[in-house]
C-alpha positions as CSV (number, residue, x, y, z in Angstrom):
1,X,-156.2,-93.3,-27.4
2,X,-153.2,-95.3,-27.7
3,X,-151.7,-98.2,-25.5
4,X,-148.3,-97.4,-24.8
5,X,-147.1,-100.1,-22.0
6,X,-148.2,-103.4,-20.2
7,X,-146.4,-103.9,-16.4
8,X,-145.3,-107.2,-15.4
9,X,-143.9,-108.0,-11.6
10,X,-140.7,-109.7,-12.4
11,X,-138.3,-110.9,-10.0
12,X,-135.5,-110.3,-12.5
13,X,-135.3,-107.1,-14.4
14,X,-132.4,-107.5,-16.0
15,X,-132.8,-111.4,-16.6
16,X,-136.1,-110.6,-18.3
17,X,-135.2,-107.8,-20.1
18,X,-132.3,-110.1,-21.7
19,X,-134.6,-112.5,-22.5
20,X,-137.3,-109.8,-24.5
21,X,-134.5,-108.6,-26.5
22,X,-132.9,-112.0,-28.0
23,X,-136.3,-113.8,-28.2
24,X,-138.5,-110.9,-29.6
25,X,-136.7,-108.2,-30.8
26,X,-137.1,-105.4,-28.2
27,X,-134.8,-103.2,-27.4
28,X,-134.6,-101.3,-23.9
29,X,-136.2,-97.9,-23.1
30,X,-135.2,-96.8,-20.2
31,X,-135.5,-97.3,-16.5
32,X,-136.1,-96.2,-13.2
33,X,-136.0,-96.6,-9.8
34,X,-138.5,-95.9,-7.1
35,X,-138.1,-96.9,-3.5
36,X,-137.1,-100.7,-3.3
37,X,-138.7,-101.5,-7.0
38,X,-136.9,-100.7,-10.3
39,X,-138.8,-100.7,-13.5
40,X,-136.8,-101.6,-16.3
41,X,-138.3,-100.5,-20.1
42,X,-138.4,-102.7,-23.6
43,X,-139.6,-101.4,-26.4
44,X,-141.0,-103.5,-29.9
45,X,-139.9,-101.5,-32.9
46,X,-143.5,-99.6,-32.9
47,X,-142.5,-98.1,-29.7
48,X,-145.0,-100.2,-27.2
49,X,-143.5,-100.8,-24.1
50,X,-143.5,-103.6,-21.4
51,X,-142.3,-102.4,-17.9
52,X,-140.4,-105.2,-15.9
53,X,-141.4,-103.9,-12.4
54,X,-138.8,-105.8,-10.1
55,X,-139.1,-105.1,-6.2
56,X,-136.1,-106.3,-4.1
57,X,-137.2,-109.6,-2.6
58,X,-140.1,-110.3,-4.4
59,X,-140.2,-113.1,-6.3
60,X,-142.7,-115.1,-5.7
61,X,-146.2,-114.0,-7.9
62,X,-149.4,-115.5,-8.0
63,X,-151.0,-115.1,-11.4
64,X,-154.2,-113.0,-10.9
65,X,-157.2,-113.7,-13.3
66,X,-157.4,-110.5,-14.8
67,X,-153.8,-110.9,-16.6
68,X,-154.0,-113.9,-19.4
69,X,-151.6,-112.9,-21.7
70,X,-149.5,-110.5,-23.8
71,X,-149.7,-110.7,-27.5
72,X,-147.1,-110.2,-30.1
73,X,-147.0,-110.2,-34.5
74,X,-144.2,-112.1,-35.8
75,X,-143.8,-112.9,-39.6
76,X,-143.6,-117.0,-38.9
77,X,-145.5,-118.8,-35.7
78,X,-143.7,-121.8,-36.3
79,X,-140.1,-120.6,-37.0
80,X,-140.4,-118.0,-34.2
81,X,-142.1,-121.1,-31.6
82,X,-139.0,-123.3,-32.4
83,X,-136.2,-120.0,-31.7
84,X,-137.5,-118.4,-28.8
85,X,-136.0,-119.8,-25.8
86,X,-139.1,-120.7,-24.0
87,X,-140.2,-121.5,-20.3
88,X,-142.8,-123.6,-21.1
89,X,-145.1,-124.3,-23.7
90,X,-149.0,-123.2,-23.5
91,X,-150.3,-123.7,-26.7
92,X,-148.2,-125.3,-30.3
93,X,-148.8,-123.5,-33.2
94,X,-152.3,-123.9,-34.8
95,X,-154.6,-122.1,-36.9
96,X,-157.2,-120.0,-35.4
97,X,-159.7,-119.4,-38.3
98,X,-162.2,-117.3,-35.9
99,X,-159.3,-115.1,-35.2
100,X,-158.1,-115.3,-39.3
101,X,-154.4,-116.0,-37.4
102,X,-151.9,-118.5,-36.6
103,X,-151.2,-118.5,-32.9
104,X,-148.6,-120.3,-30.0
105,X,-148.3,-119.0,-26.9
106,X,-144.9,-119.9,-24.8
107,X,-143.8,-118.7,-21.3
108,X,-141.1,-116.1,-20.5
109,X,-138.4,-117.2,-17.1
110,X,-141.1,-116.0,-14.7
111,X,-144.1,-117.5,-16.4
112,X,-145.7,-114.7,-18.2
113,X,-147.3,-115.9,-20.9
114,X,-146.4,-114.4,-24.4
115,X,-148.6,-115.2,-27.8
116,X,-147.8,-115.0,-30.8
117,X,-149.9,-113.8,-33.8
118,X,-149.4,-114.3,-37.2
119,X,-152.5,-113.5,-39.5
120,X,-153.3,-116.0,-41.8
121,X,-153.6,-114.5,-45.6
């Protein structure tokens, strides 16, 4: 079994789908529409998928407990911490020896929080 896709509530598609592909590298999928709520693809370069679900007029969201964050590799914590253009900061860069990785974790525009993973050697 593989995991293919995560889905986020935005109230942006297009805004966060911008911000995906110059902060991390995806590129966009594809898309579509049903009803009032338009779910907009971006892909890593593995071919996993986050789904920017955006329904005209929401865009308000309360953060449920079951979603914490979404996790991402990058060659460099640090270097990729100081370039993204972040919405808020969650946790600097630091070593996490019980994971064996250096982690961060930053915000996207609509709060979403986004780690990033870089095992240590």
């Amino acid at each position: 079994m593989d995991a293919i896709h995560v889905c986020m509530n935005v109230s942006d598609a297009d805004r966060l789908a911008e911000w995906y592909e110059e902060n991390l590298g995806f590129e966009r999928s594809w898309e579509f529409t049903a009803g009032e709520t338009r779910n907009v693809y971006v892909a890593d370069s593995n071919g996993f998928e986050v789904q920017l679900s955006d329904t005209e007029g929401e865009d308000d969201f309360e953060a449920g407990t079951a979603w914490d964050h979404f996790a991402v590799v990058v060659d460099d914590v640090d270097e990729a911490f100081e370039e993204v253009d972040h919405h808020g900061v969650v946790q600097e860069p630091q070593d996490q020896p019980e994971a064996d990785a250096r982690t961060a974790f930053v915000e996207d525009p609509d709060g979403h929080v986004v780690e990033f993973v870089q095992p240590l050697d």
